[in-house]
C-alpha positions as CSV (number, residue, x, y, z in Angstrom):
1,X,49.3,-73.6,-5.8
2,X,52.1,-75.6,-4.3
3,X,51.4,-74.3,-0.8
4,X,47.9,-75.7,-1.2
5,X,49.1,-79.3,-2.3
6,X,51.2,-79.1,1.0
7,X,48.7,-77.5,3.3
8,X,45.3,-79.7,1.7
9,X,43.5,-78.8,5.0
10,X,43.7,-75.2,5.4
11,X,41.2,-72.6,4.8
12,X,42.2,-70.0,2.1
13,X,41.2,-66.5,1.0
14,X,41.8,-64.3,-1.5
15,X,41.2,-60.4,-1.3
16,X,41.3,-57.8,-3.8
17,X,40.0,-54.5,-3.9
18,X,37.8,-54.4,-7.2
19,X,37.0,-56.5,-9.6
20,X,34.9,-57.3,-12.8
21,X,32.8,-60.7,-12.8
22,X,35.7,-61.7,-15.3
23,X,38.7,-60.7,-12.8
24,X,37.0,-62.4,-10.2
25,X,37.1,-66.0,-12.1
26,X,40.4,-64.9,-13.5
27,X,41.4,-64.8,-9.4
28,X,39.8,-68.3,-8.7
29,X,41.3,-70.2,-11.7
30,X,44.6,-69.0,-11.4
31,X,44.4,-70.2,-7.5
32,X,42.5,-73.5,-8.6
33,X,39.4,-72.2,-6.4
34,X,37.1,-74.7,-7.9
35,X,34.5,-74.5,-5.1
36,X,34.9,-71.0,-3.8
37,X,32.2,-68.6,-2.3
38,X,32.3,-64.9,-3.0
39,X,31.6,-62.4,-1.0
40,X,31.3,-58.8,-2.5
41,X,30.5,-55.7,-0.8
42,X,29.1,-52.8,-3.3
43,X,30.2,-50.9,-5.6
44,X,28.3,-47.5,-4.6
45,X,30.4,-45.4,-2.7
46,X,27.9,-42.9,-1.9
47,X,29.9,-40.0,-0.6
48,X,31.6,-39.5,-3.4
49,X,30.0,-36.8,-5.8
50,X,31.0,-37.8,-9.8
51,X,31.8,-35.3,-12.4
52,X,32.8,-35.2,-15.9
53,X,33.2,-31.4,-17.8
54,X,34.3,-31.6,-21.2
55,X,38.2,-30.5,-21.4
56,X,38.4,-26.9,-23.0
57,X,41.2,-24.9,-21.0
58,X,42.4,-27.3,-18.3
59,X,45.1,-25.2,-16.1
60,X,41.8,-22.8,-15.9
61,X,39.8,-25.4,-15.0
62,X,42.2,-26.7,-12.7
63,X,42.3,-23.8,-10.8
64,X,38.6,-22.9,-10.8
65,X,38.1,-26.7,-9.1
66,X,40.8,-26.0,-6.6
67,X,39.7,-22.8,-5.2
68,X,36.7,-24.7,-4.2
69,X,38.9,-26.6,-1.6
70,X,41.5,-24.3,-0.1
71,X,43.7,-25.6,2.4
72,X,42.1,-29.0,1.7
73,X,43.9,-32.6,0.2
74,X,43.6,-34.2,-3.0
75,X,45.2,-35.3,-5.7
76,X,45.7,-34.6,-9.9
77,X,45.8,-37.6,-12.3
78,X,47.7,-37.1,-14.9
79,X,49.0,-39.2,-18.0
80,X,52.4,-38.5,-18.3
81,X,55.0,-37.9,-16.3
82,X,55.7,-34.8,-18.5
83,X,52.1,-33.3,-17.8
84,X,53.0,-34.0,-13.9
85,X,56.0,-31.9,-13.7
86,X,54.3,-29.1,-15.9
87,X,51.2,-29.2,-14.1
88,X,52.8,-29.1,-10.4
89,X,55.3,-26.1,-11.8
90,X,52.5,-24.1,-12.8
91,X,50.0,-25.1,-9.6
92,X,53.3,-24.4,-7.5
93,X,53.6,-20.8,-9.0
94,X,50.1,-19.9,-8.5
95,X,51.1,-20.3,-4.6
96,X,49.4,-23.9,-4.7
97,X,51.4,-26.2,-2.0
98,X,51.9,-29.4,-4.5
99,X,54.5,-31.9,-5.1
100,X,54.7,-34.5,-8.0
101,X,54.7,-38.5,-8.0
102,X,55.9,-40.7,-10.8
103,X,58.1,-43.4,-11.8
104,X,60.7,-41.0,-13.5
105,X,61.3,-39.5,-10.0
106,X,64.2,-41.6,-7.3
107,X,62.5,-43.6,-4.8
108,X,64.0,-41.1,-2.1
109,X,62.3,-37.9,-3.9
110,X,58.6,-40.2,-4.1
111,X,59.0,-41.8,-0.8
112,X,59.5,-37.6,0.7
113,X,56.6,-36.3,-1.3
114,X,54.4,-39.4,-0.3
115,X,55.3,-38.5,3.1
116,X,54.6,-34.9,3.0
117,X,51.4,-35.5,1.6
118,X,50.1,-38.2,4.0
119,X,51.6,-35.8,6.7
120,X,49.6,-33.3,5.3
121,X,52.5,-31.0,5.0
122,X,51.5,-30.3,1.2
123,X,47.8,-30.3,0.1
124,X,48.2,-31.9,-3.7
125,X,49.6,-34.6,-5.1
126,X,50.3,-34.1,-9.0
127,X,50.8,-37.6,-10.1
128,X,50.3,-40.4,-12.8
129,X,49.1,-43.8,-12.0
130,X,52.4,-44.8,-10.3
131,X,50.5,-42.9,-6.8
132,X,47.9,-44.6,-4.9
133,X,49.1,-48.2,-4.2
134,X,49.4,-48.9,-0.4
135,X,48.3,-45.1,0.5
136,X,45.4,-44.5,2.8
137,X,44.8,-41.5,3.5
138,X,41.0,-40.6,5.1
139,X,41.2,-37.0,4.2
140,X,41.4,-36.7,0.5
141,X,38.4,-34.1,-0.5
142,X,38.9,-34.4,-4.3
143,X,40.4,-36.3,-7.5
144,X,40.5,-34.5,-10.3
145,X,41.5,-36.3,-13.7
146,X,43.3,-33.9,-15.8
147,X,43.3,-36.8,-18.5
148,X,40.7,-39.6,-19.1
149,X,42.0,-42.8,-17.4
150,X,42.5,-45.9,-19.9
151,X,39.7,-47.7,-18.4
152,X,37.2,-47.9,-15.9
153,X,38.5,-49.9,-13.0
154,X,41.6,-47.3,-13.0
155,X,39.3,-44.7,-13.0
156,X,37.2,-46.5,-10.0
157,X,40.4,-47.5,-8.1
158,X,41.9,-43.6,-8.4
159,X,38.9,-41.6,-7.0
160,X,38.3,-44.9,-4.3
161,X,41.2,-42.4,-2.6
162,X,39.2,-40.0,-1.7
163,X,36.6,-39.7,1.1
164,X,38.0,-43.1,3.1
165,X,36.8,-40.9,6.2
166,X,32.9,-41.5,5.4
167,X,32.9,-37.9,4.2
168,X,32.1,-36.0,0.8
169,X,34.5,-35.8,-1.3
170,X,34.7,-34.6,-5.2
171,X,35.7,-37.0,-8.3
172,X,36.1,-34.3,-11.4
173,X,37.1,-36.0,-15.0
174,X,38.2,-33.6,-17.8
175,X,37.1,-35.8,-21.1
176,X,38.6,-34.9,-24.3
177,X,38.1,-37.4,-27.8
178,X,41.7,-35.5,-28.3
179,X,43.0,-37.5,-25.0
180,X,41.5,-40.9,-25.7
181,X,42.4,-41.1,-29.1
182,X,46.0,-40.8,-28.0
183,X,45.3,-43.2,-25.8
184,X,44.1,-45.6,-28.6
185,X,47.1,-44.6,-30.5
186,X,49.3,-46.4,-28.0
187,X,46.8,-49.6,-27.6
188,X,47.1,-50.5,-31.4
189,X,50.9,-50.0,-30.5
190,X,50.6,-53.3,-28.8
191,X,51.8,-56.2,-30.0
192,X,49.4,-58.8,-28.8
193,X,46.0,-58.6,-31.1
194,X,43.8,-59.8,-28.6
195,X,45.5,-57.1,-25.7
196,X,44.7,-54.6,-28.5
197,X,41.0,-55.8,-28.4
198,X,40.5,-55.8,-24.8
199,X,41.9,-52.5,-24.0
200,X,39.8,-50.9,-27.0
201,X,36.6,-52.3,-25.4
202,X,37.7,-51.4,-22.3
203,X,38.5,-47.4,-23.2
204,X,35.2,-47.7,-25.6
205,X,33.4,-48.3,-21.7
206,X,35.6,-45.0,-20.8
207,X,34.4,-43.0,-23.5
208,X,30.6,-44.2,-22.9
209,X,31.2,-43.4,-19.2
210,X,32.1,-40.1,-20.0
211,X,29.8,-39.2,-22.6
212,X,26.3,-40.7,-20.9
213,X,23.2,-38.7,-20.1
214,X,22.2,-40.4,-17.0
215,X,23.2,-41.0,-13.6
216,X,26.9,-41.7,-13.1
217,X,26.9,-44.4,-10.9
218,X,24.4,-46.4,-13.5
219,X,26.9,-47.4,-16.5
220,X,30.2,-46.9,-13.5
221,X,28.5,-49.9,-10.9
222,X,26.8,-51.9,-13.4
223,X,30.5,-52.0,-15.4
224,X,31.5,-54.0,-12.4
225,X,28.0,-56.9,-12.3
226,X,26.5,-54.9,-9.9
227,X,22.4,-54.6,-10.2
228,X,22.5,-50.0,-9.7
229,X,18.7,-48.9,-10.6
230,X,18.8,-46.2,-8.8
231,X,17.5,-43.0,-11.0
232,X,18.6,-40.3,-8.8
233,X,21.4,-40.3,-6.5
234,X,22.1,-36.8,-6.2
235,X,26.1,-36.7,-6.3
236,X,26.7,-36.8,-9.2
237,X,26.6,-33.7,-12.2
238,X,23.1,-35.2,-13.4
């Protein structure tokens, strides 16, 4: 704000990747934007095929999805850094080459395994939301969620990883009501009433997401303002 009292004649911009119509006035107030145009590009990205399987024996699962993409990148979601380590020790003993990412690790061990996996000197990335910011990488062929995301722009943001290069790529969710009510455990945890309310809409959106009987990209695109009609877009599981 200060920089635009001493620069009055300068044209500004501000970028962001996604963002609900409410994030997007959020983004104009808080620069004092009062007669800004917007320009947004849409939601759909159509390579990417969407998938939700109800969660029933996950390493199994897991491993069935990953045999579809040998030799191929992608990374594993998960919720805790706990769930990270576990899951890469197991992948890593089934001969999978994988490496974990979260904020319990030193910034020398995430910067390596960032590296090896952009190099693509390992082919999965076992991580928690702390993976993902700055990284683009064109060939990721999947992004799996071992654990329902806490709402849908993470969700959106995470599998926006894969297929960069134009190509298919495969976005598989593992829903459990186990998994979000621990999730919703943690949300009343908060000590702001009105944060509480927010987040509970916003994992209520997560839930719907995952448990609708229609085309994914309907409830996921029109979450974000966008006008989706489209019936039938043939990649996703319906």
């Amino acid at each position: 704000i200060r920089l635009k009292k001493y620069f009055p004649q300068a044209v500004w911009i501000a970028l962001t990747a996604t963002a609900t119509k409410r994030v997007q006035q959020d983004i104009q107030n808080s620069l004092n934007f009062t007669q800004a145009k917007l320009f947004i590009s849409s939601f759909n990205r159509t390579n990417l095929f969407l998938q939700v399987l109800p969660k029933h024996n996950s390493f199994r699962q897991t491993l069935e999805f990953l045999n579809q993409f040998p030799n191929q990148s992608g990374i594993i979601y998960c919720s805790s850094r706990r769930k990270v380590e576990t899951l890469c020790e197991k992948l890593s003993a089934q001969g999978y080459s994988a490496k974990p990412y979260h904020a319990g690790l030193s910034d020398k061990i995430r910067h390596k395994n960032q590296d090896l996996f952009i190099k693509d000197e390992i082919q999965i990335m076992v991580a928690t939301i702390a993976f993902g910011m700055g990284v683009n990488k064109s060939n990721i062929r999947f992004v799996l969620h071992f654990d329902i995301p806490k709402n849908i722009e993470s969700y959106y943001q995470q599998i926006g990883r894969a297929g960069r290069d134009g190509l298919n790529a495969h976005c598989l969710l593992l829903y459990s009501y186990h998994d979000a009510k621990i999730i919703q455990k943690f949300i009343e945890q908060k000590p702001d009433p009105e944060q509480q309310k927010i987040a509970t809409i916003q994992l209520a959106k997560m839930i719907d997401y995952c448990k609708s009987h229609i085309c994914r990209r309907i409830p996921l695109i029109q979450y974000f303002g966008e006008d989706y009609q489209v019936g039938h877009c043939a990649m996703c599981d319906f």
